[in-house]
VMD Tcl script that draws the C-alpha trace (Angstrom):
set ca {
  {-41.35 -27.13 -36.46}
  {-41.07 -23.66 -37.43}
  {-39.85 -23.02 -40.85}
  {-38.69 -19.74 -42.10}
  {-37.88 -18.75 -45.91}
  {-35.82 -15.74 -47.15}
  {-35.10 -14.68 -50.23}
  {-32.15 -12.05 -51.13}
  {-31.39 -9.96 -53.77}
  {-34.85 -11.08 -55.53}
  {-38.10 -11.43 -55.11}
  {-39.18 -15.28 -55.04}
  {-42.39 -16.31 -57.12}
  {-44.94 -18.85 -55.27}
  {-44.16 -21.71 -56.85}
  {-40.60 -21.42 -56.01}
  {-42.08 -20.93 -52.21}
  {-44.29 -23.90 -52.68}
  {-42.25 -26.23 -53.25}
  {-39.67 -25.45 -51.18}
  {-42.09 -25.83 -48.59}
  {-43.79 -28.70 -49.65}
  {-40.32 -30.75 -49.87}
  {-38.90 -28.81 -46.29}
  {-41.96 -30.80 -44.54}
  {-40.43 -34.32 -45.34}
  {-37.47 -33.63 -43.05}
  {-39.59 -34.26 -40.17}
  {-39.63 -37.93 -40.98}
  {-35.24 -38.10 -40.72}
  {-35.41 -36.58 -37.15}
  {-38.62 -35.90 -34.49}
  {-36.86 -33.17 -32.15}
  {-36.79 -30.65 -35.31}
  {-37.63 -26.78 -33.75}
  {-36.85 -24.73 -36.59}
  {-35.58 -24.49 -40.10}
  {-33.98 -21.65 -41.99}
  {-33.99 -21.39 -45.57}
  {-32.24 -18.88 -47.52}
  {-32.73 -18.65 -51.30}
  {-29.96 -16.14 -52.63}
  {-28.35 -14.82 -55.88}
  {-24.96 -15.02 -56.16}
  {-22.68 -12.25 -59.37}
  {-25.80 -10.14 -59.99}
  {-23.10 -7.46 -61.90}
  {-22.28 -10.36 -63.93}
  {-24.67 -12.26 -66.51}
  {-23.47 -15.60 -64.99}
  {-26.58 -16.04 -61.78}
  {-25.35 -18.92 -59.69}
  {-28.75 -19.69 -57.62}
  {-27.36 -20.73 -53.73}
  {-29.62 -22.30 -51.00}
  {-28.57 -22.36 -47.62}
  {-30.60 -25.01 -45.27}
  {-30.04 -24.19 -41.02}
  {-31.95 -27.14 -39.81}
  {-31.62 -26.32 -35.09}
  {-32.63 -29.22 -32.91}
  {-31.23 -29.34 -29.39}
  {-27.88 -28.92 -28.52}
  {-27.65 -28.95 -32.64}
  {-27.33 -27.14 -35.31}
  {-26.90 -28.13 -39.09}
  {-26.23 -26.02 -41.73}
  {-25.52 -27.08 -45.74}
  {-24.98 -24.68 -48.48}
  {-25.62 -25.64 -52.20}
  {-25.49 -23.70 -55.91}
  {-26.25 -24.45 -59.28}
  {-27.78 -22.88 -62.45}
  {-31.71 -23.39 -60.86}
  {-33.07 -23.25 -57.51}
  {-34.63 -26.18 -57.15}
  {-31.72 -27.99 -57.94}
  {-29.52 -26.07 -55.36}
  {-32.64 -27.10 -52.95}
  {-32.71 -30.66 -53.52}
  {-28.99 -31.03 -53.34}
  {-28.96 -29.05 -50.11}
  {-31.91 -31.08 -48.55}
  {-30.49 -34.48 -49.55}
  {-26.91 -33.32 -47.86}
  {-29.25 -32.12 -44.65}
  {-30.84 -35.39 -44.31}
  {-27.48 -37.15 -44.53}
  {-26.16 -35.26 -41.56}
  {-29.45 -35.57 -39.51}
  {-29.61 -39.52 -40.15}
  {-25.97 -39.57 -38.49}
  {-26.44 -37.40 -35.96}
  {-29.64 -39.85 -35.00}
  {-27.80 -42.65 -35.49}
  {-25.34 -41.60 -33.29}
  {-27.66 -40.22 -30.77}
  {-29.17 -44.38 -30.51}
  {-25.78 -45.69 -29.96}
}
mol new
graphics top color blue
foreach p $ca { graphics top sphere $p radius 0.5 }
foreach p [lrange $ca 0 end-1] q [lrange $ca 1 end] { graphics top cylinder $p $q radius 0.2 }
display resetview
């Protein structure tokens, strides 16, 4: 499982990295044909002094794709609520793949 982060419009500090990484890993568990993930960690009204943090989660297995786009106030609140929406769509699509 290849995972790939990118940050735009700011520069991301390694803890931020870290544990976005650390909590991308457990998706392997949901589904085993994973090949890659994409996340993007973006800043949304930079004119403005209202930051909305978005993550965007592109989670590819074959024949699949699953993509889930989240904001709040902090990015690792926009990244759990993302992940947790991933993982719902992954547990149906192997549920449905079993039937």
């Amino acid at each position: 499982m290849n995972v790939k982060i990118q940050t735009l419009r700011f520069d991301a500090d390694s803890k931020l990295l870290a544990f976005v990484k650390k909590r991308i890993e457990k998706i392997r568990q949901f589904h085993d044909k994973i090949t890659h993930v994409d996340v993007y960690l973006k800043l949304d009204n930079v004119v403005h002094s209202i930051k909305d943090k978005i993550v965007e989660i592109k989670v590819n297995i074959p024949r699949h794709e699953f993509f889930v786009k989240q904001s709040s106030k902090s990015f690792e609140e926009s990244f759990d609520n993302a992940l947790d929406a991933v993982v719902v769509q992954l547990k149906r699509r192997k549920e449905k793949a079993v039937a």
